[in-house]
C-alpha positions in Angstrom: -4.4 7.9 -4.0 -3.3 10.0 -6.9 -0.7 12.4 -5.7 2.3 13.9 -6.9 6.5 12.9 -6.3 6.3 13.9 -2.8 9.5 15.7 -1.3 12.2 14.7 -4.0 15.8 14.3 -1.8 18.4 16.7 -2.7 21.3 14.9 -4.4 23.4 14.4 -7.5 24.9 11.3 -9.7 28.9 11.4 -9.1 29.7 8.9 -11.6 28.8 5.2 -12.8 28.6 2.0 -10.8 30.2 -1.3 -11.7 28.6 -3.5 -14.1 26.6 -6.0 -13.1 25.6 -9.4 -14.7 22.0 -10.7 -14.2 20.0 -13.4 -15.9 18.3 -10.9 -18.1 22.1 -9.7 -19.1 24.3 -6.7 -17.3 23.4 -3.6 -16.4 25.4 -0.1 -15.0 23.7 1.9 -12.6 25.0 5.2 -11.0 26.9 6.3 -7.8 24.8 8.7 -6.5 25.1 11.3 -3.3 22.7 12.2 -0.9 22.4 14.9 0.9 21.6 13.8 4.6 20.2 16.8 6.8 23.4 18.9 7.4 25.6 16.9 6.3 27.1 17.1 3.2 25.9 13.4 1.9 25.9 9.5 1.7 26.6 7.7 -1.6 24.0 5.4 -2.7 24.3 2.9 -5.6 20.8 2.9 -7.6 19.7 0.9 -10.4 16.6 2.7 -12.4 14.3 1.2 -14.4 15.1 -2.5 -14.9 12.9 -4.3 -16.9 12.1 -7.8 -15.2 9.6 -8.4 -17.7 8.4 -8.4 -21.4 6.3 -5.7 -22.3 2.7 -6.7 -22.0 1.6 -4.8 -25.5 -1.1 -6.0 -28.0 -1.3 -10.0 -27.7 0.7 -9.8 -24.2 -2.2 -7.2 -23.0 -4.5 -8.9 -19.9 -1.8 -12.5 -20.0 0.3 -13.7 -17.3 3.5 -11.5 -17.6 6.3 -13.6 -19.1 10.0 -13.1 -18.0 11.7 -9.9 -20.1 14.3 -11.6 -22.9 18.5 -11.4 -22.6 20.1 -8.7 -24.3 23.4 -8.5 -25.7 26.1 -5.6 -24.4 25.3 -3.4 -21.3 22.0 -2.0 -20.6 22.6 1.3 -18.8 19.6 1.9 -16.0 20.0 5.2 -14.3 16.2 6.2 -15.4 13.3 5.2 -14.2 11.1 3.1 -16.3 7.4 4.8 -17.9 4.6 4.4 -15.2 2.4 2.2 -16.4 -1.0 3.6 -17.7 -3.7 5.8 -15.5 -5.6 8.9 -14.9 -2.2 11.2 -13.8 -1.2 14.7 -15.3 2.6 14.2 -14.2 3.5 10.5 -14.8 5.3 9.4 -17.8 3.1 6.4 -18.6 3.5 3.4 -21.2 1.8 -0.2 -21.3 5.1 -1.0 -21.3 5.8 -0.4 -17.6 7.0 -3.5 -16.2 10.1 -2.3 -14.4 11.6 -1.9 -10.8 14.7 -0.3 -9.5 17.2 -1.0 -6.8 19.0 0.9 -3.8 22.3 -0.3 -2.3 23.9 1.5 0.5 27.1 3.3 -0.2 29.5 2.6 -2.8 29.3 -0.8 -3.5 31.6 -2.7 -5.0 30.3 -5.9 -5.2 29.6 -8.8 -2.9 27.7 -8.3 0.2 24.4 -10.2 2.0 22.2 -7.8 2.7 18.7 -7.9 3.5 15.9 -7.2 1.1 12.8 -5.0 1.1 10.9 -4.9 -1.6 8.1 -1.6 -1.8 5.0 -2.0 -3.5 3.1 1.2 -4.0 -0.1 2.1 -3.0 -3.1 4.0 -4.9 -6.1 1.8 -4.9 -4.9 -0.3 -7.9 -6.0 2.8 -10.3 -2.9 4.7 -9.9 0.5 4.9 -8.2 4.2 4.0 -9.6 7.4 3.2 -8.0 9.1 6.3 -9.4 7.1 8.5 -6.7 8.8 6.3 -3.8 12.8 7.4 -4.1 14.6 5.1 -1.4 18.0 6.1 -1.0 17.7 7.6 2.6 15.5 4.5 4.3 18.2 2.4 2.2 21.1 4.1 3.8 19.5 4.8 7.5 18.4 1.3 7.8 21.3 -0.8 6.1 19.1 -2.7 3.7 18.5 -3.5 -0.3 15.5 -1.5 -1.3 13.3 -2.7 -4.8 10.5 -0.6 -5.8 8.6 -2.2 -8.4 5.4 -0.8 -10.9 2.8 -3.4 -11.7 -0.4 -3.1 -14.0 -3.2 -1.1 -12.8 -6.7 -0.9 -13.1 -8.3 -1.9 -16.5 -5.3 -3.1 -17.5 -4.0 -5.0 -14.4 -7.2 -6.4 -13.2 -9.9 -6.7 -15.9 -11.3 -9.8 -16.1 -14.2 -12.1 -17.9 -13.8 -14.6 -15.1 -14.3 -17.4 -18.0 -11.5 -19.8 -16.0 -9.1 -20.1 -13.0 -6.2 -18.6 -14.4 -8.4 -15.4 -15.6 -7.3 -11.6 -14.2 -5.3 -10.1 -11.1 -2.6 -9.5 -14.1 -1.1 -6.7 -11.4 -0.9 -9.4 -8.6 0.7 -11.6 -11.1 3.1 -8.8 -12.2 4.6 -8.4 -8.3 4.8 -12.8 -8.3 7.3 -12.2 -11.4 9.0 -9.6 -9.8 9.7 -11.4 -6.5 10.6 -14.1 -8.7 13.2 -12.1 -10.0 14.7 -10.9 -6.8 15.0 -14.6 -6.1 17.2 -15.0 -9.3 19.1 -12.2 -9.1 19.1 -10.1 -6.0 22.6 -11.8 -5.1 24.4 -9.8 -8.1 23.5 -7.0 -5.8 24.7 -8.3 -3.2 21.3 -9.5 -1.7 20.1 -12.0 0.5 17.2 -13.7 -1.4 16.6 -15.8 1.9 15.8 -12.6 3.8 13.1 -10.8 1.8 10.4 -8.5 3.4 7.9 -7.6 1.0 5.8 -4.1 2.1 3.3 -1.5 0.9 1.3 0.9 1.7 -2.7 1.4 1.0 -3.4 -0.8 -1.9 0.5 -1.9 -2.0 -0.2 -3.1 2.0 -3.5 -4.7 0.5 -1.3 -6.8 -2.4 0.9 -7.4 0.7 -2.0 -9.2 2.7 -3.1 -11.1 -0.7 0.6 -12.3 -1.7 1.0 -13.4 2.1 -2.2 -16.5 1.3 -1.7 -17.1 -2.4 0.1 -20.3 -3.3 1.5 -18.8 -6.1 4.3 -16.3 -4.2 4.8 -19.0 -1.5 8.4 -19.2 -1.1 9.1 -15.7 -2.4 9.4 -13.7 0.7 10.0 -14.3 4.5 8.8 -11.1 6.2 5.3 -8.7 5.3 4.8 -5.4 6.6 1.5 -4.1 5.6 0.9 -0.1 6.1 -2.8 1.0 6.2 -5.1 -1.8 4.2 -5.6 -5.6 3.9 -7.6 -7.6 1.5 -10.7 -7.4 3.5 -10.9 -3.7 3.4 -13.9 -2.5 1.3 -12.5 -1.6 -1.5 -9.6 -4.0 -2.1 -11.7 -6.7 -3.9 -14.4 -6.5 -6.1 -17.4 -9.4 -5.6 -17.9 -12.3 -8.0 -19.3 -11.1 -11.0 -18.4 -7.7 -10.8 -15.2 -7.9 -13.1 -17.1 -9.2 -15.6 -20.0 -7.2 -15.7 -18.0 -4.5 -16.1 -15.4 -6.3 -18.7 -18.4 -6.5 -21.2 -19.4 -2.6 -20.4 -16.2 -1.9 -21.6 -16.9 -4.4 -24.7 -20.0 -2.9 -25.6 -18.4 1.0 -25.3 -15.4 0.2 -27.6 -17.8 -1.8 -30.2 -16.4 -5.2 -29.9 -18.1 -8.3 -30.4 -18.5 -10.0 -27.6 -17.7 -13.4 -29.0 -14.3 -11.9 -29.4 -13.9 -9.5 -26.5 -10.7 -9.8 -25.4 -9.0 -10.1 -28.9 -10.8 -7.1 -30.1 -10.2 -5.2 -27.0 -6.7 -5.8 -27.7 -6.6 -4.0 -30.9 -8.1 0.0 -29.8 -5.3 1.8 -28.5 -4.4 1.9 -24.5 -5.5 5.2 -24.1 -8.7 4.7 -25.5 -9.2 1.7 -23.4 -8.5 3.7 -20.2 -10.4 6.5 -21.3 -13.5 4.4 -21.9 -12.9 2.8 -18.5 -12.3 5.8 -16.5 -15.8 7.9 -18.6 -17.9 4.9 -17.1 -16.0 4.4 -13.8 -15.5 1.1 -14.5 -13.0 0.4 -10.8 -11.3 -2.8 -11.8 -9.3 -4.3 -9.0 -8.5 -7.4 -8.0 -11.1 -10.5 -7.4 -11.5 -14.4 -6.3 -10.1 -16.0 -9.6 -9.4 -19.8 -8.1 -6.1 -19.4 -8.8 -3.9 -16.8 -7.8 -6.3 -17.4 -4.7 -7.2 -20.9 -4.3 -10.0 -20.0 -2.1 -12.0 -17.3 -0.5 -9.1 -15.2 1.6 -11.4 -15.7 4.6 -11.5 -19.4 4.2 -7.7 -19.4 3.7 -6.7 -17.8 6.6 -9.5 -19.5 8.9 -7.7 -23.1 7.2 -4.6 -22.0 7.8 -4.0 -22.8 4.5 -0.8 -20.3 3.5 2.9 -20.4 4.3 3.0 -17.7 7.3 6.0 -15.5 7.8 7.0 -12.8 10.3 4.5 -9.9 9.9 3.7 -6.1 11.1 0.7 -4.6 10.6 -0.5 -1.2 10.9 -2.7 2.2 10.5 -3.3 5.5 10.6 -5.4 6.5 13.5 -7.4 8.9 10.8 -7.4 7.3 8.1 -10.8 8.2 7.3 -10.1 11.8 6.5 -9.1 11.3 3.4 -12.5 11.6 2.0 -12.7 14.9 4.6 -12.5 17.1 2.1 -15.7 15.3 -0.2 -17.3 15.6 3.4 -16.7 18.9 3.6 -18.0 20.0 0.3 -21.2 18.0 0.8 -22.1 18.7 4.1 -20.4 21.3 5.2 -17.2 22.3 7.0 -16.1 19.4 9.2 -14.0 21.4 10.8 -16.8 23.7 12.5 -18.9 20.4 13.8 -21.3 18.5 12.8 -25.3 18.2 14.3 -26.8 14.8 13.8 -28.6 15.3 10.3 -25.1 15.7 8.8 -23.7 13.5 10.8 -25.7 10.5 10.0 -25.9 11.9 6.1 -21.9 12.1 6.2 -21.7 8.6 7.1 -24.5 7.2 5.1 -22.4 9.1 2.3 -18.9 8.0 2.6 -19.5 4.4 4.0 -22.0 3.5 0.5 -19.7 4.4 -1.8 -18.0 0.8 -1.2 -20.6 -0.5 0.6 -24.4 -1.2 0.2 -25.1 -1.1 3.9 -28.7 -1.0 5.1 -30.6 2.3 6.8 -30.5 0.0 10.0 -26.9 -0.6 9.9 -26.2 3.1 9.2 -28.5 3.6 12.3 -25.9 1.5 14.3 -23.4 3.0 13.1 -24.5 6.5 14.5 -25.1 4.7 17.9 -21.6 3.6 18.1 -19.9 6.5 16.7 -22.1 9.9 18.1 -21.4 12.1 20.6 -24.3 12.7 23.1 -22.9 15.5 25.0 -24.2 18.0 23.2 -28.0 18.1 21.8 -28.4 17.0 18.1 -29.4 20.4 16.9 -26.2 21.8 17.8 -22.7 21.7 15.7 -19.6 19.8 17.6 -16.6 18.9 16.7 -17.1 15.5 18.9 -19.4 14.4 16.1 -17.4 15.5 12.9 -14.2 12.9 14.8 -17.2 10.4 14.7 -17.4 10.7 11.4 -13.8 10.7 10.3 -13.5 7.3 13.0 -16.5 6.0 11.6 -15.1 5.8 7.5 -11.3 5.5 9.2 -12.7 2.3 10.4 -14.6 0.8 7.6 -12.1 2.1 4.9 -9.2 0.7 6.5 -8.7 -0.2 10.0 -12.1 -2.9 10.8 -10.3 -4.6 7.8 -6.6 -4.4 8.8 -7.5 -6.0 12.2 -9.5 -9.1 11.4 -6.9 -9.8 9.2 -4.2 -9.9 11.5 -6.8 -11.6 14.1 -7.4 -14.4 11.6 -3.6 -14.4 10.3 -2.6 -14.9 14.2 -4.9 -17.7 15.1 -3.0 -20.2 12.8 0.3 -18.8 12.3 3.6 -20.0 14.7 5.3 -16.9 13.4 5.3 -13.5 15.0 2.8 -10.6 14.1 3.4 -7.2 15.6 0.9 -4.1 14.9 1.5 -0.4 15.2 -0.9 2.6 15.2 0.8 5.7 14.3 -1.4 8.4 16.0 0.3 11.8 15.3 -0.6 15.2 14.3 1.6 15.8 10.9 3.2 19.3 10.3 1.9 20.5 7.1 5.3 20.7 5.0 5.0 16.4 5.1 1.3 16.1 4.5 0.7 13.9 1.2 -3.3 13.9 1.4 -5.9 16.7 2.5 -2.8 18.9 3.8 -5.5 21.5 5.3 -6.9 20.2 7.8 -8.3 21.0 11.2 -6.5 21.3 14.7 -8.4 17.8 15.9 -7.4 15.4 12.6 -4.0 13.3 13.7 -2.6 10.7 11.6 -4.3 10.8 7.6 -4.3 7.9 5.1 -0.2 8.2 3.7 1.1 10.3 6.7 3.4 6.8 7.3 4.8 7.2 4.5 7.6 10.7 4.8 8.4 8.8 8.3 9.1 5.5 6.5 10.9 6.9 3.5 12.8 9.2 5.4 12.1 12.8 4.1 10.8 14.0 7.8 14.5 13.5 9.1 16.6 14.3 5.9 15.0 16.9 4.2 15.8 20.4 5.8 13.9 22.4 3.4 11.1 21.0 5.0 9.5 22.8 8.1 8.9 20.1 10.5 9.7 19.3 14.4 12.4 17.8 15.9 10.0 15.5 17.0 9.2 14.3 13.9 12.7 13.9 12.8 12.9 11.9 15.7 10.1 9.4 15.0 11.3 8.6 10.9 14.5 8.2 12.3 13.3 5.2 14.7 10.8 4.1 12.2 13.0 3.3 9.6 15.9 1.6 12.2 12.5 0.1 13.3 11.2 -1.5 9.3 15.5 -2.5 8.7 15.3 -4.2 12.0 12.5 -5.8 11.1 13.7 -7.1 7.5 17.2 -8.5 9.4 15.4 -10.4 12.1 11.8 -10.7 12.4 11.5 -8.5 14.9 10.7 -4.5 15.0 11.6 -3.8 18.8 15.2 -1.7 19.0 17.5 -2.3 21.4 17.8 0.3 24.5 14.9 2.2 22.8 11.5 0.3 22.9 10.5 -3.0 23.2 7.6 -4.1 20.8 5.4 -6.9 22.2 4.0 -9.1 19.9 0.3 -8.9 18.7 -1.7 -11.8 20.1 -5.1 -12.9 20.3 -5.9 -12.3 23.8 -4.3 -8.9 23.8 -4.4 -7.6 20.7 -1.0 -5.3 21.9 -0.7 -2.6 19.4 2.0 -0.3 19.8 1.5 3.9 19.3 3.7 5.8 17.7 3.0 9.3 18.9 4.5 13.1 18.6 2.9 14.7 21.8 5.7 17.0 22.5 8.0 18.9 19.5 11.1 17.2 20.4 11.1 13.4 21.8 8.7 11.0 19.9 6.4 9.3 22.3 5.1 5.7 22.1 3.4 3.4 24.2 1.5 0.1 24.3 -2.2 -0.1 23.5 -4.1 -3.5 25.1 -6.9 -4.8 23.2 -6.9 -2.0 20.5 -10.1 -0.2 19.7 -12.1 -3.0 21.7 -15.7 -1.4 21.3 -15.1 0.2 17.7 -13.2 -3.4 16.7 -15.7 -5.7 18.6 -19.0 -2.9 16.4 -17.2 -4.5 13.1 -16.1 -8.0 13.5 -18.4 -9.4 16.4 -21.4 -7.4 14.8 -21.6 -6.5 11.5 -19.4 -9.4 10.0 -20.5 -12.0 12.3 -24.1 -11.3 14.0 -25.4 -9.3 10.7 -23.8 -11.7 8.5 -22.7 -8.8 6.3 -19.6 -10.6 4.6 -16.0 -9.2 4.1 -16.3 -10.1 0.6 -18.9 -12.0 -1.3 -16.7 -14.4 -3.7 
């Protein structure tokens, strides 16, 4: 997901904060004011761009991050750190990127035990940075610390040769180091570190799902919320083999030997080594390494072999249409129907790109998701939403829900799952903002509700309704990160997510003013039960081949 700083919140810095005293050595923020809807605004204390790490340049390149050195006198952070390196036309990026930034609510003084929420961004591991996700209003409306942090990304946060166990998922490692951090000094900020949620969104709610098994960020965090995408989704993990097939590609492009790969590949320039990657589409993310995942993640879960926490799980109910517009282009406007040659060529399309699924399969796949109603010569609209359903569910949703079914089976902890099923006014839409009249909830259309612009940003044409539903999802997430549990007092109760049931809770905008929501019983039962009773299980068609 490659998008700009959506919807930037109106305020202004009003002076400095007080100094604080870390591990690393003290650091000044800034006072800053928000402006809250109509009213004139809400002081937040931020700290931007704190380095929790060294900077991993020349020999430190594709190495466990190591913890950033002391400094002497006062490090003033009231920037944001570089972005670390990708394809973006906006982003100030550097290899040395390794930084995250903290929100406070009001003018803090000092002391304090606040919970902890720490964001990790989305983008499919290629792109993304923490400076897009400003968190001063979902700070301030829910009463919580907020940490964004960046982490390495695609070449450099995930290539690998796959030579021994401690080989790759640098960016996983990077977020382990920065939870780490939070442990050690979260308190100067008047933190709890014993009430830390972690969550993300897209690939961030993917690295959520992959922290919550690995052995190495046990410990580090007692809550998960995990928005649109787990590790099992299609293209959250890369097979055995593949990181380093595509590791000596990269060798052989940039002219190194490979009896000296990695040491040679450390000497050409980072934007040469992400130009090379990104000419030959090399799409490094992260893989089965024996280490910062013991085991497969299927094996893991089915073991029960993880420390479980508290956990909320959800999706967008069309996620899918973010490839619309590709659809569109290819096969014509989705938006005027489909007949069945496009619709099976649509599906065949999208659903190959991350999977090499058979023409059988495909063939199933137009039984379960086709409209008969109308004959296949003719366009309808029924089949274009079988199309968008069809990728929503093998992009992202298939994926999200056999991980929370497995993650339930052995867990004592609570899991609750949402399904935000709304149809976005176009001022908040991050992805494919032109869209027909029949597409509801898009891959990142969580993300103005959770952050807070829907409700505090006036500029912004939306509904009262929609103001209405970012206000309860973010008392909703702080709830949440206090207690373990999302449900809100006099509003809704949430039910937990269990596996007889599989209760899912919709969050839905059917009128302008009141945001509805209601409970869902065994979600999805005959799109869920096409995925993981058939085509994991029966076909044997694995959720990732490690």
């Amino acid at each position: 997901m490659n998008m700009s700083p959506p919807f930037r919140p109106p305020k202004y810095v009003v002076g400095p904060s007080i100094v604080v005293n870390t591990s690393n050595g003290a650091l000044q923020g800034q006072l800053t004011s928000y402006r809250l809807g109509t009213f004139a605004g809400a002081y937040i204390t931020e700290f931007l761009g704190i380095p929790y790490a060294a900077a991993p340049t020349g020999k430190m390149r594709w190495v466990n991050p190591q913890k950033q050195p002391k400094w002497q006198g006062i490090k003033q952070v009231t920037q944001y750190g570089s972005s670390c390196m990708q394809e973006s036309e906006y982003l100030d990026m550097s290899e040395d990127c390794l930084y995250l930034n903290v929100w406070i609510p009001g003018n803090w003084t000092g002391g304090g035990n606040l919970s902890v929420m720490v964001w990790i961004h989305g983008g499919g591991f290629q792109t993304g940075s923490s400076t897009i996700y400003d968190s001063g209003y979902l700070s301030q409306h829910a009463n919580v610390l907020i940490v964004t942090i960046n982490y390495r990304l695609n070449v450099f946060g995930f290539l690998s040769t796959e030579s021994g166990p401690d080989d790759g998922n640098w960016g996983l490692k990077d977020m382990v180091l920065a939870l780490q951090w939070v442990q050690e000094n979260i308190g100067h900020f008047g933190g709890d570190k014993n009430s830390v949620t972690i969550f993300g969104e897209s690939a961030g709610s993917a690295a959520v799902t992959m922290l919550m098994i690995s052995n190495q960020a046990k410990g580090l965090f007692q809550k998960a919320i995990a928005q649109s995408g787990s590790l099992f989704d299609p293209w959250a993990m890369n097979p055995k083999g593949k990181n380093r097939e595509m590791e000596e590609k990269l060798v052989y492009k940039l002219k190194c030997d490979f009896y000296a790969d990695l040491n040679c590949l450390r000497t050409r320039t980072a934007s040469d080594v992400l130009s090379a990657s990104m000419l030959m589409d090399l799409r490094f993310v992260p893989n089965m390494d024996g280490s910062f995942f013991a085991d497969d993640p299927k094996t893991i879960l089915e073991r029960g072999q993880y420390e479980p926490v508290d956990f909320v799980n959800g999706c967008n109910s069309h996620e899918g249409f973010m490839s619309g517009p590709e659809i569109s282009s290819r096969f014509g406007d989705l938006g005027l129907g489909y007949n069945m040659s496009q619709f099976k060529a649509a599906i065949s399309m999208d659903i190959n790109k991350t999977s090499n699924y058979s023409a059988a399969l495909i063939g199933a796949l137009s039984l379960i998701y086709n409209n008969y109603s109308t004959d296949e010569s003719m366009r309808s609209t029924d089949r274009s939403k079988g199309v968008i359903d069809a990728t929503t569910d093998h992009s992202i949703i298939a994926g999200t829900h056999q991980f929370a079914t497995l993650y339930k089976k052995h867990s004592p902890k609570k899991v609750y799952c949402y399904y935000l099923h709304v149809q976005l006014s176009k001022a908040i839409r991050i992805i494919a903002p032109d869209r027909p009249d029949w597409v509801n909830s898009v891959h990142a259309d969580d993300i103005p509700f959770v952050f807070g612009t829907a409700k505090y940003i006036l500029d912004l044409n939306v509904t009262e309704g929609e103001r209405r539903l970012s206000n309860l999802m973010m008392q909703s997430w702080g709830e949440f990160a206090r207690t373990g549990s999302p449900s809100l007092k006099y509003l809704f109760d949430w039910p937990e997510f269990t596996d007889f049931n599989s209760n899912y809770l919709e969050f839905n905008n059917s009128t302008d003013i009141v945001p509805k929501y209601g409970l869902i019983k065994r979600f999805l039962s005959k799109r869920m039960n096409f995925w993981i009773d058939y085509v994991y299980k029966d076909l044997g068609v694995p959720l990732l081949t490690m």
